[in-house]
mmCIF file of the N, C-alpha and C atoms, coordinates in Angstrom:
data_MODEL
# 
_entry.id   MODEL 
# 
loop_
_atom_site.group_PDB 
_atom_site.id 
_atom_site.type_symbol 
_atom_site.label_atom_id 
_atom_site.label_alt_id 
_atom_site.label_comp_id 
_atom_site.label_asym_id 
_atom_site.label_entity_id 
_atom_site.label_seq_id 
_atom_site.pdbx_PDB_ins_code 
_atom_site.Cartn_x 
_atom_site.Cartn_y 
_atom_site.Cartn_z 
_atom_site.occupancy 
_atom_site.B_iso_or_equiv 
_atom_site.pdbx_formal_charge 
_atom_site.auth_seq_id 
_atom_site.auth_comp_id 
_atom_site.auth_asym_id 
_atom_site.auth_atom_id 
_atom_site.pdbx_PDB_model_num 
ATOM 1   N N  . UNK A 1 1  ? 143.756 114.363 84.508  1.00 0.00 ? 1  UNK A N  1 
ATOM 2   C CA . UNK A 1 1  ? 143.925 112.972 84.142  1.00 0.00 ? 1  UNK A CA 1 
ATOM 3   C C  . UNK A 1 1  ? 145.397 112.640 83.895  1.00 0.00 ? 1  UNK A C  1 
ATOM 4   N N  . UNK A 1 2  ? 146.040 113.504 83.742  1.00 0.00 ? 2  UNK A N  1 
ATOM 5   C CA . UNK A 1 2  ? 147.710 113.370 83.439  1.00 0.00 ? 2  UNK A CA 1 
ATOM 6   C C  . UNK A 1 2  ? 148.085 112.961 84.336  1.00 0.00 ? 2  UNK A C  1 
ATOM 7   N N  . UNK A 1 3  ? 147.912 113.603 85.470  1.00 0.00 ? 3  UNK A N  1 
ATOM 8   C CA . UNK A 1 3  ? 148.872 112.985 86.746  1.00 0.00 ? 3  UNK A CA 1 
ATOM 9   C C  . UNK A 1 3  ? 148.232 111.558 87.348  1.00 0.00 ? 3  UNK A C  1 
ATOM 10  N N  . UNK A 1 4  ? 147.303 111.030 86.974  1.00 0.00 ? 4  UNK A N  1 
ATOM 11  C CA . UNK A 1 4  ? 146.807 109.970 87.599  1.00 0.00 ? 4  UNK A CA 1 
ATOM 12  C C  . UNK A 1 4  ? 146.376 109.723 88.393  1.00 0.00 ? 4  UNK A C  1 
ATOM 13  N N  . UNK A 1 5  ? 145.648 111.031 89.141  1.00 0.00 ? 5  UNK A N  1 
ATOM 14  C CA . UNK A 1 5  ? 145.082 111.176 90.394  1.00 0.00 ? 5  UNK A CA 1 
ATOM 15  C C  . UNK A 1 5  ? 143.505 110.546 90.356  1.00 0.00 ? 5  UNK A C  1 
ATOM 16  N N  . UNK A 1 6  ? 143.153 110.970 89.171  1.00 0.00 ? 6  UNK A N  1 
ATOM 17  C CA . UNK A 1 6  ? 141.518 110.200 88.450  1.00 0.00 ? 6  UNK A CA 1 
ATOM 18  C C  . UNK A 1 6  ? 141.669 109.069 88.351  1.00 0.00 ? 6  UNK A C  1 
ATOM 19  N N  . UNK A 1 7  ? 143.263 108.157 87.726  1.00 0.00 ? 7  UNK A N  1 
ATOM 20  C CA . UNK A 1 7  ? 142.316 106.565 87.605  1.00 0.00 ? 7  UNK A CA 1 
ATOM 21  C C  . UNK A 1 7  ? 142.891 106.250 89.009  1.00 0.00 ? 7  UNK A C  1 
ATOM 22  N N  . UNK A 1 8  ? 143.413 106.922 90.045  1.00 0.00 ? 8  UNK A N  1 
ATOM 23  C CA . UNK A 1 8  ? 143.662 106.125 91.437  1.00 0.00 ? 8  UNK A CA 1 
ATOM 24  C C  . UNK A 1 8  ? 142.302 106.480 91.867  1.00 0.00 ? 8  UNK A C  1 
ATOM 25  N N  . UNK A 1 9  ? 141.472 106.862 91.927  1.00 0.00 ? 9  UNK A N  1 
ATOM 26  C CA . UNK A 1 9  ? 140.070 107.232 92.448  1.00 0.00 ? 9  UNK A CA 1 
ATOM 27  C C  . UNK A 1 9  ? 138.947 106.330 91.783  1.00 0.00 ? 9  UNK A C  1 
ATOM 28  N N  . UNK A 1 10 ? 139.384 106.168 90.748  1.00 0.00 ? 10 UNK A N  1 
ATOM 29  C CA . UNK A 1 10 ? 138.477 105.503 89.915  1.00 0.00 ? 10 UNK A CA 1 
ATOM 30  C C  . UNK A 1 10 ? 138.957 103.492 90.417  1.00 0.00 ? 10 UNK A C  1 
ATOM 31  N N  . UNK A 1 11 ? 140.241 103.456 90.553  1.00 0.00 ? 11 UNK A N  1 
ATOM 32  C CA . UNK A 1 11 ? 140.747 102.162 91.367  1.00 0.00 ? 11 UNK A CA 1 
ATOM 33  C C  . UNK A 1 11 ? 140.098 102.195 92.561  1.00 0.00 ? 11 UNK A C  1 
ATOM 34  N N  . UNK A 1 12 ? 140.108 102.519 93.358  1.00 0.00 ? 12 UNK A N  1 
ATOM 35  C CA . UNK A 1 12 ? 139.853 102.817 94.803  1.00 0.00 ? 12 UNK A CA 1 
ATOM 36  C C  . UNK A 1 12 ? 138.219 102.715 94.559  1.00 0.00 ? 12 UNK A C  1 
ATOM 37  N N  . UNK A 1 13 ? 137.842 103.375 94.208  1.00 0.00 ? 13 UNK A N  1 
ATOM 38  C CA . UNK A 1 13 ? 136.127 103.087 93.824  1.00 0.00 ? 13 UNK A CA 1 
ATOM 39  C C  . UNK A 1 13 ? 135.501 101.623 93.659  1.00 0.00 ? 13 UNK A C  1 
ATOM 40  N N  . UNK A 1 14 ? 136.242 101.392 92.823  1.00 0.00 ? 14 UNK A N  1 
ATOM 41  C CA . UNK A 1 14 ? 136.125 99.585  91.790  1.00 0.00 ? 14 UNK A CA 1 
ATOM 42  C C  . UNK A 1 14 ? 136.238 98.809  93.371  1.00 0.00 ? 14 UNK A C  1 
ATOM 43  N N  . UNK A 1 15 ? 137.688 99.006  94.179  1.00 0.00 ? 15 UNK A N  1 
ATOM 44  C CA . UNK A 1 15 ? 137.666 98.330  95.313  1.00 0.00 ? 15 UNK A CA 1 
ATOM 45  C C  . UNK A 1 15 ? 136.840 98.166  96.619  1.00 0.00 ? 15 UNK A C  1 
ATOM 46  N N  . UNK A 1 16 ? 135.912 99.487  96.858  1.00 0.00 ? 16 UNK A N  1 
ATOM 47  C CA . UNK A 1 16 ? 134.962 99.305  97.384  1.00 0.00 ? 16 UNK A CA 1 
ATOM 48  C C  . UNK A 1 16 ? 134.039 98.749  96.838  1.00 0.00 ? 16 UNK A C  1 
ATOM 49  N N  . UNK A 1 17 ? 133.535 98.615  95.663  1.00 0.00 ? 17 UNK A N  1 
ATOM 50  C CA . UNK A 1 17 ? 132.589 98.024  95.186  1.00 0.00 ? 17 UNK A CA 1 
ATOM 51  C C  . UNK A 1 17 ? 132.661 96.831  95.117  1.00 0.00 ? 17 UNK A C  1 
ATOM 52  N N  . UNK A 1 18 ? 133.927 95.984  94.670  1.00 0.00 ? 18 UNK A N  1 
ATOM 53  C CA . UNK A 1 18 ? 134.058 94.311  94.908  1.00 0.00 ? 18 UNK A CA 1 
ATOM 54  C C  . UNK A 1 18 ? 134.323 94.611  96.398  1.00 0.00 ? 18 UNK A C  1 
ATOM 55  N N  . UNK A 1 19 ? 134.510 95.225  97.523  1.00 0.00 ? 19 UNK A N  1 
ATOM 56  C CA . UNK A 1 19 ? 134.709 94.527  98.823  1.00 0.00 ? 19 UNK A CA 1 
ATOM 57  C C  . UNK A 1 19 ? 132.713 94.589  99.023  1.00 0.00 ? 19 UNK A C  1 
ATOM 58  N N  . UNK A 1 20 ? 131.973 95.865  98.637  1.00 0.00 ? 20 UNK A N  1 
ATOM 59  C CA . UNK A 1 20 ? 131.001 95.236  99.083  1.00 0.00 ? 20 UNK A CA 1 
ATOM 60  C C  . UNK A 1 20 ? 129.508 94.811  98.265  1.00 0.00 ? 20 UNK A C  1 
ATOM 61  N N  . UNK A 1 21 ? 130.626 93.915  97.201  1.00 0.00 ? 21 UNK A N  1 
ATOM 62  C CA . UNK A 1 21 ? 129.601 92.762  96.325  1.00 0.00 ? 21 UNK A CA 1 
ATOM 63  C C  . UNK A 1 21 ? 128.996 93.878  95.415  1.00 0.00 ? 21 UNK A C  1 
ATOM 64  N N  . UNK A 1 22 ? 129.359 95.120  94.935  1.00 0.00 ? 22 UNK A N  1 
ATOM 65  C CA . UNK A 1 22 ? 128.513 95.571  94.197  1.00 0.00 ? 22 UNK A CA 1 
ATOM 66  C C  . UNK A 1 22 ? 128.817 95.342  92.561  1.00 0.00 ? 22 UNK A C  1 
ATOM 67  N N  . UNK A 1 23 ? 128.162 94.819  91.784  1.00 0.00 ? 23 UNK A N  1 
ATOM 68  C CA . UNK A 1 23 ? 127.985 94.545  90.696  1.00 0.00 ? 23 UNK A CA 1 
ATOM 69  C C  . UNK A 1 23 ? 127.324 95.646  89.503  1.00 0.00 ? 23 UNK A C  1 
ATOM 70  N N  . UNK A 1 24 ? 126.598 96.067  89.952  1.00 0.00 ? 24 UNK A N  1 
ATOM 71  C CA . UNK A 1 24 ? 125.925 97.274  88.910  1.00 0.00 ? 24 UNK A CA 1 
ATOM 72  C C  . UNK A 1 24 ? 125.565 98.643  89.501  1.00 0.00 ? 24 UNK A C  1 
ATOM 73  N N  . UNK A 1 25 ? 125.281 99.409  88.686  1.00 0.00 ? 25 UNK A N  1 
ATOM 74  C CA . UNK A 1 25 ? 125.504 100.933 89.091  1.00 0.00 ? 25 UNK A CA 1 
ATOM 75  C C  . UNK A 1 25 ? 123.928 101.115 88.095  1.00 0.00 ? 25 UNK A C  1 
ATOM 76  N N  . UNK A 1 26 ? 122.992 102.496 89.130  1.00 0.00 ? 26 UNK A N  1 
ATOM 77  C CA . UNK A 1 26 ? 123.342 102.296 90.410  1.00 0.00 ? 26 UNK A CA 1 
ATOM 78  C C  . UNK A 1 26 ? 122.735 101.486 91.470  1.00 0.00 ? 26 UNK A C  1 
ATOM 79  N N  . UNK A 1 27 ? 123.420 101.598 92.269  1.00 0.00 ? 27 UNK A N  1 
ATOM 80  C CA . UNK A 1 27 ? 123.307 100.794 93.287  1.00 0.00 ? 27 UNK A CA 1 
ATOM 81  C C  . UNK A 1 27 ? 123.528 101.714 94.674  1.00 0.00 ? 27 UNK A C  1 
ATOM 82  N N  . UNK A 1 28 ? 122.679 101.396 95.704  1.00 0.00 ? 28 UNK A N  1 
ATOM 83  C CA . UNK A 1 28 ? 122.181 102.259 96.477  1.00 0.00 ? 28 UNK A CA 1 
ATOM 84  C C  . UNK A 1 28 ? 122.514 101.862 97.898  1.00 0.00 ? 28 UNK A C  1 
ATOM 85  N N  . UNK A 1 29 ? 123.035 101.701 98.941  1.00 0.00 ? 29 UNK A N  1 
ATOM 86  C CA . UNK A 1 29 ? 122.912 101.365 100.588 1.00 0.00 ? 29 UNK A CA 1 
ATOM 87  C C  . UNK A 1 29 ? 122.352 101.906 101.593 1.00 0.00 ? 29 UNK A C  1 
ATOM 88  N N  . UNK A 1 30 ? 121.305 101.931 102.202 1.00 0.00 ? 30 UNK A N  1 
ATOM 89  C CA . UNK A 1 30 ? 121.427 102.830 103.077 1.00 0.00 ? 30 UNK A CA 1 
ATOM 90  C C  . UNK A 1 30 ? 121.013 102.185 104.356 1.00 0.00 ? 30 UNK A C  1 
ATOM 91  N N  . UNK A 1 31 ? 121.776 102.052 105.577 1.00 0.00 ? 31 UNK A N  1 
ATOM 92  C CA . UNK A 1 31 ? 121.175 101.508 106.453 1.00 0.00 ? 31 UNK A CA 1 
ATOM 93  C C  . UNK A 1 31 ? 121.277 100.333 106.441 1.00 0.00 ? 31 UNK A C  1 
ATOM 94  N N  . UNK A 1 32 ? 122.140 99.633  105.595 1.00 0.00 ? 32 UNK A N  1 
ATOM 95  C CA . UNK A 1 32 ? 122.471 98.239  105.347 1.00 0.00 ? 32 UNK A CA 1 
ATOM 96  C C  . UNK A 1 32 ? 121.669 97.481  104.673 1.00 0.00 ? 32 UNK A C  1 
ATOM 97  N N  . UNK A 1 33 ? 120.650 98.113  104.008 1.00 0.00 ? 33 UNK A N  1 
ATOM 98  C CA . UNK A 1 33 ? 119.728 98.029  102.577 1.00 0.00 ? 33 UNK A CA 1 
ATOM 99  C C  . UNK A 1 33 ? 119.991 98.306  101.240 1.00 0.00 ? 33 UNK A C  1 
ATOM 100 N N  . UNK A 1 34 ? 120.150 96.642  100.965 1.00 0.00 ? 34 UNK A N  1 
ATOM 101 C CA . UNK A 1 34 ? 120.621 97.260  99.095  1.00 0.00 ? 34 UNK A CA 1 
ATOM 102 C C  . UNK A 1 34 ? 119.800 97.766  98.496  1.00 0.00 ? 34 UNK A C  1 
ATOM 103 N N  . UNK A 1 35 ? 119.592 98.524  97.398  1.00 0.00 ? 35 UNK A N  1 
ATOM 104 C CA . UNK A 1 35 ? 118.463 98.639  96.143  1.00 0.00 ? 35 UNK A CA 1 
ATOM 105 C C  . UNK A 1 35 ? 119.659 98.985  95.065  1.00 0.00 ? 35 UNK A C  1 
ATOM 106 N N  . UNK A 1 36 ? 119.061 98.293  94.063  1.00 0.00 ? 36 UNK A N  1 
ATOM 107 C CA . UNK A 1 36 ? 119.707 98.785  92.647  1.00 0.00 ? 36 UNK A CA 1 
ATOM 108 C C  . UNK A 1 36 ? 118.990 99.232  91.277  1.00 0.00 ? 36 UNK A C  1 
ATOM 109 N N  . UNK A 1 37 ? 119.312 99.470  90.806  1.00 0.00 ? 37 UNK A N  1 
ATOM 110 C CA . UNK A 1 37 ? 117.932 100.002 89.819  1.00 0.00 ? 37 UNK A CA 1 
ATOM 111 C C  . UNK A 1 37 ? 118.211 101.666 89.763  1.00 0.00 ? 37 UNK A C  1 
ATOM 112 N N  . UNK A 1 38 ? 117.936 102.222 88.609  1.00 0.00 ? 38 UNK A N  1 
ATOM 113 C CA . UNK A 1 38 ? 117.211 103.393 88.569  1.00 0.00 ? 38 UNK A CA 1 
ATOM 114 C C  . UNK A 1 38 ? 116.101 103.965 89.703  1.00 0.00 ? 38 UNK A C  1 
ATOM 115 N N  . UNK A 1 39 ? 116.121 104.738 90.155  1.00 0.00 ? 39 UNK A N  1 
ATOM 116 C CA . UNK A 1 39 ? 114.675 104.898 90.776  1.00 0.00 ? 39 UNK A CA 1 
ATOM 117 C C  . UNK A 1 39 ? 114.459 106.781 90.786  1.00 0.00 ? 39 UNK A C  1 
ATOM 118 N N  . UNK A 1 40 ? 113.036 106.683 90.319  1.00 0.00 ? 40 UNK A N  1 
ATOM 119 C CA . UNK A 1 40 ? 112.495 108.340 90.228  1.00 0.00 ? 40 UNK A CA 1 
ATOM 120 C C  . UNK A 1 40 ? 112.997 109.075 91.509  1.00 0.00 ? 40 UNK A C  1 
ATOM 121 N N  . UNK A 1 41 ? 112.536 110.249 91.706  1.00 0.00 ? 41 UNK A N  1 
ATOM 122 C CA . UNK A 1 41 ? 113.055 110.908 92.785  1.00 0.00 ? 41 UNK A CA 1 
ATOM 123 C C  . UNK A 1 41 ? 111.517 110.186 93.466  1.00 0.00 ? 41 UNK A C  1 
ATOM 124 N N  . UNK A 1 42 ? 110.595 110.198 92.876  1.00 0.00 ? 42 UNK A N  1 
ATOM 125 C CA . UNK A 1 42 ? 109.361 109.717 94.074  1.00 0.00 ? 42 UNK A CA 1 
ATOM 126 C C  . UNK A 1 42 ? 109.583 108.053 94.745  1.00 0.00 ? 42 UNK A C  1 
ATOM 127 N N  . UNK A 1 43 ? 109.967 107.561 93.949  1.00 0.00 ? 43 UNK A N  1 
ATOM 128 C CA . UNK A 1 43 ? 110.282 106.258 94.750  1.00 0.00 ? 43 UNK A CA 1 
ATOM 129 C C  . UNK A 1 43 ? 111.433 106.284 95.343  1.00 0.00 ? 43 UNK A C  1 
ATOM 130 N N  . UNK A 1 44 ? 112.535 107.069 95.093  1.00 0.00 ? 44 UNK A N  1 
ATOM 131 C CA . UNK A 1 44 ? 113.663 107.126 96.396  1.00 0.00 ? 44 UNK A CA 1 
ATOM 132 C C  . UNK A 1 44 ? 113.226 107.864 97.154  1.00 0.00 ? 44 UNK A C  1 
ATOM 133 N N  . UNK A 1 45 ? 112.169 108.863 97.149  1.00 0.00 ? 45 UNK A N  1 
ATOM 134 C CA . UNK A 1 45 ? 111.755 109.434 98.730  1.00 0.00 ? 45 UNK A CA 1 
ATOM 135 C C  . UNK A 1 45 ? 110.537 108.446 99.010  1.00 0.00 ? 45 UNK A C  1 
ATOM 136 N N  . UNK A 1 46 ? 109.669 107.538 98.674  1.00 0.00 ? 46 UNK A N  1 
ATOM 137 C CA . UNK A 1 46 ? 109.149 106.499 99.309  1.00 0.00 ? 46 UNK A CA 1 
ATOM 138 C C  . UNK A 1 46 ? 109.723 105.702 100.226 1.00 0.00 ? 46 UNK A C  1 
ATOM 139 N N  . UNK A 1 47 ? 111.067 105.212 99.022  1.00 0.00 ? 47 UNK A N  1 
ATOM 140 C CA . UNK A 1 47 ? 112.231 104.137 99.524  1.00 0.00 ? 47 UNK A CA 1 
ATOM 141 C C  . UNK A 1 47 ? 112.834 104.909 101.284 1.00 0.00 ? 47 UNK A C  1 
ATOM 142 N N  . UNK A 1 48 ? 112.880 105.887 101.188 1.00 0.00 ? 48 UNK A N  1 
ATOM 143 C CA . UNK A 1 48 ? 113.319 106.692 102.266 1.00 0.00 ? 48 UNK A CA 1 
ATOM 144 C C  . UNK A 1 48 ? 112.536 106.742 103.403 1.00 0.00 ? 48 UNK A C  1 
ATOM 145 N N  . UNK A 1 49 ? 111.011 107.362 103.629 1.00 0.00 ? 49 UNK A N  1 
ATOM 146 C CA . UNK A 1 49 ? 110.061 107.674 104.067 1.00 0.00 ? 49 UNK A CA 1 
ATOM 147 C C  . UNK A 1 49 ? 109.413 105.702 105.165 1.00 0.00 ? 49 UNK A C  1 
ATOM 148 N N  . UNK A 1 50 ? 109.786 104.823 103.913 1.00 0.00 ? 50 UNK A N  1 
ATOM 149 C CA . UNK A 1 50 ? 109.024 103.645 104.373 1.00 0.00 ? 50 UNK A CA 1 
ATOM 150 C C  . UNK A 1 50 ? 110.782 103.088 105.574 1.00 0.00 ? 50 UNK A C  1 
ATOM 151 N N  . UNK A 1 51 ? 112.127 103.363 105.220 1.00 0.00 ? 51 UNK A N  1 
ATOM 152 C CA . UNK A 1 51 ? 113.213 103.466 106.354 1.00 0.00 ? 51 UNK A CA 1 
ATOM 153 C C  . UNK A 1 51 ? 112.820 103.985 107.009 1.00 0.00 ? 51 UNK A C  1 
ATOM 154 N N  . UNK A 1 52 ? 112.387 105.304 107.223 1.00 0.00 ? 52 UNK A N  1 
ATOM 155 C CA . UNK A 1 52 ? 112.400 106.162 108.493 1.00 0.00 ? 52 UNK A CA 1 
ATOM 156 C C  . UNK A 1 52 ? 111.437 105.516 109.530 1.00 0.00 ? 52 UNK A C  1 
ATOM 157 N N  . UNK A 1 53 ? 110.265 104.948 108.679 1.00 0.00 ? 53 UNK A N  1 
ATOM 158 C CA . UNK A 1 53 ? 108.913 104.608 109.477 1.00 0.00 ? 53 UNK A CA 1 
ATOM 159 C C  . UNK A 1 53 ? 109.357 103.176 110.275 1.00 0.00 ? 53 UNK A C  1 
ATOM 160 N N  . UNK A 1 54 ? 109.905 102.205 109.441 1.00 0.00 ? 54 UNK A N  1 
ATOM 161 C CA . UNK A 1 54 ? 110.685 101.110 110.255 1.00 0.00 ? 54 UNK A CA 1 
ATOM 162 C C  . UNK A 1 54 ? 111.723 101.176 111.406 1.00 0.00 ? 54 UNK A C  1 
ATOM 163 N N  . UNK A 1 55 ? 112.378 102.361 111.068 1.00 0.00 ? 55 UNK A N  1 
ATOM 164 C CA . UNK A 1 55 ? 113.370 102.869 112.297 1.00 0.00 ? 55 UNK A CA 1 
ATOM 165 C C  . UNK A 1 55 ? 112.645 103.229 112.873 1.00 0.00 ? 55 UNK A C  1 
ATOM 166 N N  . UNK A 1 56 ? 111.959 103.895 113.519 1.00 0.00 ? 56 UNK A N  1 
ATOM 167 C CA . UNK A 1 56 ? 110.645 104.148 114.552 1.00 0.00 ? 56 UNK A CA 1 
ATOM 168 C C  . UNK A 1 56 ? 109.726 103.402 115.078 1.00 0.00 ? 56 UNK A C  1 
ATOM 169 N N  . UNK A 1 57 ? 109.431 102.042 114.589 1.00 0.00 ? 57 UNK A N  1 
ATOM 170 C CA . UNK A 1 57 ? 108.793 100.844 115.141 1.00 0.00 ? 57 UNK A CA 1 
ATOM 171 C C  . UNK A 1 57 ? 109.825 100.371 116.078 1.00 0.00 ? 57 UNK A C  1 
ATOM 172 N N  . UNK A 1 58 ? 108.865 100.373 117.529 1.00 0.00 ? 58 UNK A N  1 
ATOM 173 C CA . UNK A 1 58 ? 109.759 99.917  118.311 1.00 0.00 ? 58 UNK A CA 1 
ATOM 174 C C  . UNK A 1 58 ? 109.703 98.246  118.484 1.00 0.00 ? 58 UNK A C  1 
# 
């Protein structure tokens, strides 16, 4: 933390997050799908499982 290598990372972080609208943590993208919220490990592998199945509908 002395050399300042942590809050330039921690800057740089903040700036992706206002370039892409993110407001609260966490906050999730995948596939150009927001979710935010907490979520169990069973509903992020739902959240996952119900992507994969939509990417496969042709």
């Amino acid at each position: 933390m002395g050399t300042g290598r942590g809050m330039e990372a921690v800057k740089r972080d903040i700036e992706e997050a206002t370039r892409l609208q993110i407001s609260s943590t966490p906050t999730y993208i995948i596939n150009g799908i927001r979710m935010t919220g907490v979520m169990t490990p069973a509903v992020f592998d739902e959240f996952l499982s119900v992507l994969r199945r939509s990417a496969q509908e042709p």
